[in-house]
BAMAR-485755 format. One record per residue: residue number from 0; x, y, z of N, C-alpha, C in turn; residue in one letter. Coordinates in nm, 4 decimals. Layout:
<recs>
REC pavo       nx       ny       nz      cax      cay      caz       cx       cy       cz zalum
REC  NUM        X        Y        Z        X        Y        Z        X        Y        Z     a
...
</recs>
This chain:
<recs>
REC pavo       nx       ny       nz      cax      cay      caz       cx       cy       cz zalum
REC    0  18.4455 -16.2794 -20.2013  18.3743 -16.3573 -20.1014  18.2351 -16.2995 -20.0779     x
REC    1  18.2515 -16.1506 -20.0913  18.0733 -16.1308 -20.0244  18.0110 -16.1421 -20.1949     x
REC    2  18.0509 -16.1336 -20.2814  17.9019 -16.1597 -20.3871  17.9260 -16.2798 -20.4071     x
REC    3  17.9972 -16.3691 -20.3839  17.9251 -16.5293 -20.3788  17.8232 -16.5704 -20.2612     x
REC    4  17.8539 -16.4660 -20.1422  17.7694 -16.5036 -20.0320  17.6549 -16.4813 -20.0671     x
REC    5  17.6122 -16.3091 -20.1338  17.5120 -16.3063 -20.2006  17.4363 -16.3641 -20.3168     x
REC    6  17.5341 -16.3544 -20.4072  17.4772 -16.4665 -20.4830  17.4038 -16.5711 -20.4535     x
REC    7  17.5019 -16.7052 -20.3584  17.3892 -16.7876 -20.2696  17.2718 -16.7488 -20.2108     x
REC    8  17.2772 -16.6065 -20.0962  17.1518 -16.6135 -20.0957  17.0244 -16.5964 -20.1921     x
REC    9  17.0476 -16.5089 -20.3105  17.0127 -16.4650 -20.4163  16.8979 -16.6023 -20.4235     x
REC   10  17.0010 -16.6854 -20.4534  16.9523 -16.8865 -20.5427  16.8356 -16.8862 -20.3893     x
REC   11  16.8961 -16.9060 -20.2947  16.8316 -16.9457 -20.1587  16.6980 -16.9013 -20.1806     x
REC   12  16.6802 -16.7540 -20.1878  16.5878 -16.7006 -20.1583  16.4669 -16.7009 -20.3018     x
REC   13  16.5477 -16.7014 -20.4278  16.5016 -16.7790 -20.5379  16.4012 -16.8854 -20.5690     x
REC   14  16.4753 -16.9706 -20.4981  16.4601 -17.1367 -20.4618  16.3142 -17.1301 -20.3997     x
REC   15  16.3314 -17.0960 -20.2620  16.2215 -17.1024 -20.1925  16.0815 -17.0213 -20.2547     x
REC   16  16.0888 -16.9118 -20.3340  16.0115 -16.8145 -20.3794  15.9204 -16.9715 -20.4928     x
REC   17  16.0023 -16.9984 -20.5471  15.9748 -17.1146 -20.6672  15.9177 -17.2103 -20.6177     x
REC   18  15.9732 -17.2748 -20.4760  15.8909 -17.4051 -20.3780  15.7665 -17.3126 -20.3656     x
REC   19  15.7479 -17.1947 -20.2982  15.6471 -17.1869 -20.2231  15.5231 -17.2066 -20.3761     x
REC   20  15.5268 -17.1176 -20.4654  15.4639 -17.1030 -20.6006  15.4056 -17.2610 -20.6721     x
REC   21  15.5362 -17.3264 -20.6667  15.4630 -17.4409 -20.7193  15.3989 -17.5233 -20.5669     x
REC   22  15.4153 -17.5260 -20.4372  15.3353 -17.5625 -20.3863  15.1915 -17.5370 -20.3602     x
REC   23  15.1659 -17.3721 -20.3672  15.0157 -17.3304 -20.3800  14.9568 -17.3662 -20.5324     x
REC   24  15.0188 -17.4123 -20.6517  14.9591 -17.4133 -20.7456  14.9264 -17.6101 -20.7209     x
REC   25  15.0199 -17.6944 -20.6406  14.9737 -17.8628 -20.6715  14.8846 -17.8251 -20.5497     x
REC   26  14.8775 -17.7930 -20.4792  14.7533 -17.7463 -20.3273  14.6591 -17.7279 -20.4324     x
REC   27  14.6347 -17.6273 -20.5066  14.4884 -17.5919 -20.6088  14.4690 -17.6628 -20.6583     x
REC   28  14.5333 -17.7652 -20.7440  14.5177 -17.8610 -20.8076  14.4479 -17.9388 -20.7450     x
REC   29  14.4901 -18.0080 -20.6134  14.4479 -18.1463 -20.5172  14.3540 -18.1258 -20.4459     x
REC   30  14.3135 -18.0106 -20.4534  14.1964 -17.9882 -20.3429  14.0756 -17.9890 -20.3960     x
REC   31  13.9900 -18.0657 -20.3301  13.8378 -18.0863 -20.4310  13.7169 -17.9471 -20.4722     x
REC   32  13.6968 -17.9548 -20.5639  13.5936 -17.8178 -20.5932  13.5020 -17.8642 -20.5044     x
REC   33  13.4391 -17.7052 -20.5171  13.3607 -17.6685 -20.4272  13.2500 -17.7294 -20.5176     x
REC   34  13.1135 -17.7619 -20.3798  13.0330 -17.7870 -20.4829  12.9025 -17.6951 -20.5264     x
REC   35  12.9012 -17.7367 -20.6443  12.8032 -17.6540 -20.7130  12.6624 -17.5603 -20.6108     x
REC   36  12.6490 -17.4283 -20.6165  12.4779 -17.4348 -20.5646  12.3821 -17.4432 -20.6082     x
REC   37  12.2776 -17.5090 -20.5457  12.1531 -17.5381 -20.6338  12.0932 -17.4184 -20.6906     x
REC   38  12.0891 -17.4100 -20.7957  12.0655 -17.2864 -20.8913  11.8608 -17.3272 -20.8724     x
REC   39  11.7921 -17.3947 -20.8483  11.6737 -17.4056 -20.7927  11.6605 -17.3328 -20.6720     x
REC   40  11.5518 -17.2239 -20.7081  11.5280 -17.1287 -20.5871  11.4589 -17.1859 -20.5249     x
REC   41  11.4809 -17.2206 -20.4114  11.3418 -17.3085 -20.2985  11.2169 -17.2098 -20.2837     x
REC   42  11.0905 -17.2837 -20.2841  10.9553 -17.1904 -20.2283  10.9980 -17.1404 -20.0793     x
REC   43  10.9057 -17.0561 -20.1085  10.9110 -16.9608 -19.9650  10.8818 -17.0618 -19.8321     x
REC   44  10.7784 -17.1406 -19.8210  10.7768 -17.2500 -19.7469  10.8582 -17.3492 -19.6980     x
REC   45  10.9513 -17.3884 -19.8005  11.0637 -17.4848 -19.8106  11.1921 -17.4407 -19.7457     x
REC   46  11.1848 -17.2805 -19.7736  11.3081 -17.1996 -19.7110  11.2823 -17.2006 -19.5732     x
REC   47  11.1507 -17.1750 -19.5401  11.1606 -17.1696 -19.3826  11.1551 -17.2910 -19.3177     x
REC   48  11.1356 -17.3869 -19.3752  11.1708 -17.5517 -19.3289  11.2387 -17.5808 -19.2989     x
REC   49  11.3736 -17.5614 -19.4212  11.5145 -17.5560 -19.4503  11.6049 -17.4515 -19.3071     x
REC   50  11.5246 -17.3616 -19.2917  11.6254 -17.2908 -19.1897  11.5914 -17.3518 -19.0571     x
REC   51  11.5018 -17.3708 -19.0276  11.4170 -17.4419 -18.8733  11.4513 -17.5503 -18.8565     x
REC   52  11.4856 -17.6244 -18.9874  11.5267 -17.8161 -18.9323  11.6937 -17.8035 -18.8829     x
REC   53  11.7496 -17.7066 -18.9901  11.9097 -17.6698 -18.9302  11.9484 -17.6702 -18.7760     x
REC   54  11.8400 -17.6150 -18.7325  11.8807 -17.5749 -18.5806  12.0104 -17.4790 -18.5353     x
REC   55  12.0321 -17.4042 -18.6517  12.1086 -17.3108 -18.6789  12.0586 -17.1761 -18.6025     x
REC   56  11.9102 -17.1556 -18.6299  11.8789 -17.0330 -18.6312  11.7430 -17.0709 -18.5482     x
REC   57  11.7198 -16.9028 -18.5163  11.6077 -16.8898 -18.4129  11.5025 -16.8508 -18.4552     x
REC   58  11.4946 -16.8027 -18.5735  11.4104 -16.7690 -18.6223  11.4443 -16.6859 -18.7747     x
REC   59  11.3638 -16.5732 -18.8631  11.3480 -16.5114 -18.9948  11.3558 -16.3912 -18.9967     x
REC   60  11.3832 -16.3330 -19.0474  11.3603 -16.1887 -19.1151  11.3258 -16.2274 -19.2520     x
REC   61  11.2373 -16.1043 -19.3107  11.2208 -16.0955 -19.4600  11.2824 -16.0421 -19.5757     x
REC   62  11.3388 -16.1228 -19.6398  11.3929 -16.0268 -19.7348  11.3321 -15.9811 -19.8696     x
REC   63  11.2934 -15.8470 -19.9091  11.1689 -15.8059 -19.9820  11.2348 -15.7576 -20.1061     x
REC   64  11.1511 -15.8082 -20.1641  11.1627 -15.7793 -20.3592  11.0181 -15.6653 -20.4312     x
REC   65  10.9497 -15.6531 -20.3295  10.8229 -15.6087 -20.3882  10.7604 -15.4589 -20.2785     x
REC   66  10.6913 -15.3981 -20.3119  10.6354 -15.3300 -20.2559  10.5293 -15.3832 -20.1595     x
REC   67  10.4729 -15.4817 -20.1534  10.3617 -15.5332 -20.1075  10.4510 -15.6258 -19.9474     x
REC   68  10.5340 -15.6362 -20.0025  10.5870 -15.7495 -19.8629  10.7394 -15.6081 -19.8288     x
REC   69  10.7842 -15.5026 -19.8109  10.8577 -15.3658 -19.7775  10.7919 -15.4068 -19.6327     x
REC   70  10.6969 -15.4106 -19.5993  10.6006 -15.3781 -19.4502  10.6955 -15.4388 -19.3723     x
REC   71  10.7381 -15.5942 -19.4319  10.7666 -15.6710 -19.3357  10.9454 -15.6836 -19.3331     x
REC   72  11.0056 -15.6184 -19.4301  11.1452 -15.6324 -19.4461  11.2122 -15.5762 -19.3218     x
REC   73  11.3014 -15.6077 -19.2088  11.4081 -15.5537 -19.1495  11.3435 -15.6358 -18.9999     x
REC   74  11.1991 -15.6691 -19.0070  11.1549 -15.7511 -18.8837  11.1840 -15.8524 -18.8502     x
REC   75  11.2028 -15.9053 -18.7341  11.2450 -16.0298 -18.6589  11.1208 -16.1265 -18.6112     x
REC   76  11.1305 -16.2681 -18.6757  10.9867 -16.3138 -18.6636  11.0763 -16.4122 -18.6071     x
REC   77  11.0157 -16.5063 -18.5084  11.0393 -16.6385 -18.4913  10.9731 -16.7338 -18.5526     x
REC   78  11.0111 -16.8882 -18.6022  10.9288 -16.9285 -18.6513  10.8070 -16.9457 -18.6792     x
REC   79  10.7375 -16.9478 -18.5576  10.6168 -16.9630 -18.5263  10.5064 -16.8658 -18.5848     x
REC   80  10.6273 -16.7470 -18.5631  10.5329 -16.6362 -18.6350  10.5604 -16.5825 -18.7315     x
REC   81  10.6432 -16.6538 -18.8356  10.6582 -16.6039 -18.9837  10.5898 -16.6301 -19.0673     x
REC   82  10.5600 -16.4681 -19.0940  10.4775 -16.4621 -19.2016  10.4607 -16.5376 -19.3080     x
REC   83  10.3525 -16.5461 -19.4103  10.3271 -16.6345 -19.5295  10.3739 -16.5944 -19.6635     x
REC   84  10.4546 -16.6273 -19.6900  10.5221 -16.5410 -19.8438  10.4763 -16.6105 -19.9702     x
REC   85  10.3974 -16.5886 -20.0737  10.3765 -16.4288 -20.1231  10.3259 -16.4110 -20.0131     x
REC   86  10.3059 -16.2613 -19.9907  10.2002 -16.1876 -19.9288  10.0981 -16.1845 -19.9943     x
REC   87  10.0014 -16.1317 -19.9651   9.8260 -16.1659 -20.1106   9.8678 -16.0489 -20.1600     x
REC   88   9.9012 -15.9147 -20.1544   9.9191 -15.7801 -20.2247   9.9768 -15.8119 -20.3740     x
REC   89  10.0983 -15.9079 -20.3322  10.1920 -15.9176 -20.4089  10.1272 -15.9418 -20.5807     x
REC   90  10.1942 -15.8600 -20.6571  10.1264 -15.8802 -20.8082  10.2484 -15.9467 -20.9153     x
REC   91  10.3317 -15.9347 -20.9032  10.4688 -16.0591 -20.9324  10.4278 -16.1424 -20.9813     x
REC   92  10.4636 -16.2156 -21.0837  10.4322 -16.3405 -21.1263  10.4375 -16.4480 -21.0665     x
REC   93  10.6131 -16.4308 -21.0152  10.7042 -16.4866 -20.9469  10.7546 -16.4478 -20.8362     x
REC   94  10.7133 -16.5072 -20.7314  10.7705 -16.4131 -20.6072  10.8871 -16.4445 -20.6101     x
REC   95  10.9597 -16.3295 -20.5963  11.1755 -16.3214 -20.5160  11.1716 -16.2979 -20.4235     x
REC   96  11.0554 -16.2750 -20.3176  11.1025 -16.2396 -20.1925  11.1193 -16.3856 -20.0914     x
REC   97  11.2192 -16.3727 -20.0055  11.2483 -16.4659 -19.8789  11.2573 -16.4759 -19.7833     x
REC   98  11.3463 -16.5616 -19.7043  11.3858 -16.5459 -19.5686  11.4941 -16.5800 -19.5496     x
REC   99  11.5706 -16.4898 -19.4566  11.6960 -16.4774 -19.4085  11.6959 -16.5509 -19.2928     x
REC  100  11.7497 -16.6356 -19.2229  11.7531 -16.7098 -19.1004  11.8207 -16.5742 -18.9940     x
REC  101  11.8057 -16.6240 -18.8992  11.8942 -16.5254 -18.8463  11.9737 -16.5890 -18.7013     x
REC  102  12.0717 -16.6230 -18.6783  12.1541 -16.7081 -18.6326  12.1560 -16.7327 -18.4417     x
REC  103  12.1626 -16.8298 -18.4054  12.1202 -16.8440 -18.2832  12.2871 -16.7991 -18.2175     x
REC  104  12.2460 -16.7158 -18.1037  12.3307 -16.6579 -18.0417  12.4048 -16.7303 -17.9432     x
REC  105  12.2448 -16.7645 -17.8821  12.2825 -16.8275 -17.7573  12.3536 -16.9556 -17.7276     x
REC  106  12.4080 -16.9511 -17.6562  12.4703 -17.1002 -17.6193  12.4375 -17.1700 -17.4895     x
REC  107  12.4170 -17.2712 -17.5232  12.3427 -17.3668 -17.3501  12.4048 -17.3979 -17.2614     x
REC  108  12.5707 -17.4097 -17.3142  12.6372 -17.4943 -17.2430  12.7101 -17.3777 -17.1053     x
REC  109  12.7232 -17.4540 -16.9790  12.7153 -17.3638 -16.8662  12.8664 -17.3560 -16.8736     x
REC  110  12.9290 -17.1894 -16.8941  13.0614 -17.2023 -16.8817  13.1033 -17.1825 -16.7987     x
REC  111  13.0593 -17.1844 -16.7087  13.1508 -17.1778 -16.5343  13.2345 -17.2985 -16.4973     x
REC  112  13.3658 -17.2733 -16.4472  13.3831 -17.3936 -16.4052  13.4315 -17.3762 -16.2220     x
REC  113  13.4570 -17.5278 -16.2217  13.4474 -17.5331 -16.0862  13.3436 -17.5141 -15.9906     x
REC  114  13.3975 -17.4658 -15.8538  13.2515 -17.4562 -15.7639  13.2121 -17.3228 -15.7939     x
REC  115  13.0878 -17.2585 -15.7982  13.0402 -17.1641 -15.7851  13.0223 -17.0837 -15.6957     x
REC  116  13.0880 -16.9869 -15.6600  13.0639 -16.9175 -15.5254  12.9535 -16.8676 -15.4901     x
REC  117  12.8023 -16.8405 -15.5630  12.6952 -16.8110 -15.5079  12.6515 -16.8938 -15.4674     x
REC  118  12.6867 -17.0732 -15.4891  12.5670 -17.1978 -15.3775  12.6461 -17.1896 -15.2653     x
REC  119  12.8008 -17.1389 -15.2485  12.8228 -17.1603 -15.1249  12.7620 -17.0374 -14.9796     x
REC  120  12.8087 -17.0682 -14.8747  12.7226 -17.0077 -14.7794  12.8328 -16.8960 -14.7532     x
REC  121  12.7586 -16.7701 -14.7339  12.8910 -16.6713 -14.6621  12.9061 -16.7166 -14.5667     x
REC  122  13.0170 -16.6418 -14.5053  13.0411 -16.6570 -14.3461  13.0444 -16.4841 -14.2895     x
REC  123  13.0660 -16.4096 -14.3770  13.0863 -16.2926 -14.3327  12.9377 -16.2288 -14.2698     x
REC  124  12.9605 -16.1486 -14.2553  12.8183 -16.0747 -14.1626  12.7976 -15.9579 -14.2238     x
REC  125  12.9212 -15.8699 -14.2353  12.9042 -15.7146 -14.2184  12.9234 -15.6946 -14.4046     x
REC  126  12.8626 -15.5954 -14.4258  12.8398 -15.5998 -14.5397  12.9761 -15.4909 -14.6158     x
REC  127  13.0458 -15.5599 -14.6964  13.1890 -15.5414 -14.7823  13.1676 -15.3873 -14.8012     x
REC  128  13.0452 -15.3346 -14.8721  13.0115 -15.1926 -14.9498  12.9620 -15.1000 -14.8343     x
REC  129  12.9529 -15.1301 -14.7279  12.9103 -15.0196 -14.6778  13.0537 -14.9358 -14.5905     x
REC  130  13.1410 -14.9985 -14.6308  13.2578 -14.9467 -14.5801  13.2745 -14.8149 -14.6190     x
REC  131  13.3162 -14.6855 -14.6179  13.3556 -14.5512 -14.7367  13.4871 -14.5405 -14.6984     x
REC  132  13.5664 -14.4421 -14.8105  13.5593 -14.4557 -14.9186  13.5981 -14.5808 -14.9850     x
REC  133  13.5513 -14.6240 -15.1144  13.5537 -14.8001 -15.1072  13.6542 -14.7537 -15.2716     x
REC  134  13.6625 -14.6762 -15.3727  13.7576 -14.6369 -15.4528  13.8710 -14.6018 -15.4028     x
REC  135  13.9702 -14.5891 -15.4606  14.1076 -14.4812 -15.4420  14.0638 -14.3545 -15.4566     x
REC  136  13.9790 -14.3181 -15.5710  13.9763 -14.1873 -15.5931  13.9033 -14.0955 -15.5367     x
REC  137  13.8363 -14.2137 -15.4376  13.7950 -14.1036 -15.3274  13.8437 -14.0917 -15.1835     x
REC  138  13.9152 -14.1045 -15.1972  14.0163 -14.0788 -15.0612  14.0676 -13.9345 -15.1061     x
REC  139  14.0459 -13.9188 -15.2194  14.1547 -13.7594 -15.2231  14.0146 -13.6471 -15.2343     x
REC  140  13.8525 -13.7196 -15.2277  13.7711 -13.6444 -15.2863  13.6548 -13.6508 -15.1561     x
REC  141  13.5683 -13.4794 -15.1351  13.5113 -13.4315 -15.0568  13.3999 -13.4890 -15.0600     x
REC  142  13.3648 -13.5426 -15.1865  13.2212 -13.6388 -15.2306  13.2104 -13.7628 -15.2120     x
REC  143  13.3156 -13.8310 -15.1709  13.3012 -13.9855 -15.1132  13.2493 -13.9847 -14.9569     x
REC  144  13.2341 -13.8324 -14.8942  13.1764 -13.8338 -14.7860  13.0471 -13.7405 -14.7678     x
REC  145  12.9877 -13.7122 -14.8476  12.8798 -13.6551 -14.8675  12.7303 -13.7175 -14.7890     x
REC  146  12.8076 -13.8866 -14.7737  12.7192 -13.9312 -14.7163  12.6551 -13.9118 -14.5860     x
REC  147  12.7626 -13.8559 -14.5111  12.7770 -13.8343 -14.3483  12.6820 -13.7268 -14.3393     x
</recs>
């Protein structure tokens, strides 16, 4: 009785090993490729177009291929004030250097909910902090009254 029990589970656990296998291989199958990237390097101009119309990002950093544009690599420009790539130094045929977007942090949307307790009005008078000692740990300590 127990190695047929095992046995079954043996198949059971078999079985499923075999479902799961051929299900990740018809999943690979059915799922659409990725698509290609444009193997066309955009101009330096086009890149910073490309990142600013996104509304992704707040602005550039540089990313440097040359000695002549190093000055400007690891800096944070906002659009407005990103630099002109090539740089004129640059002696490259072909410039490789770019721009990195660099991703907007912030978010607009107000996450508070409900009423806000700073538009409402106190009622209290006496002020919460001027009470001592206002910790636990100074009830056992000579320095929560230092003030006196």
């Amino acid at each position: 009785m127990n190695y047929t029990l095992l046995a079954l589970i043996g198949l059971i656990v078999a079985g499923i090993g075999i479902g799961a296998f051929l299900f990740l291989k018809w999943r690979r199958r059915n799922t659409p490729p990725e698509e290609p990237e444009n193997n066309l390097q955009l101009t330096p101009p086009a890149q910073l177009y490309k990142l600013q119309k996104s509304e992704k990002f707040w602005g550039v950093s540089v990313e440097s291929h040359c000695s002549a544009s190093s000055r400007l690599a690891g800096i944070q420009f906002p659009f407005e004030t990103a630099p002109h790539l090539p740089v004129r130094e640059c002696e490259a045929t072909v410039c490789n250097c770019s721009f990195i977007g660099l991703p907007e942090r912030r978010h607009l949307a107000d996450r508070r909910r409900g009423q806000d307790r700073r538009n409402s009005i106190r009622i209290e008078n006496t002020d919460r902090r001027a009470e001592r000692p206002r910790r636990k740990a100074d009830f056992v300590s000579w320095q929560a009254y230092r003030h006196l």
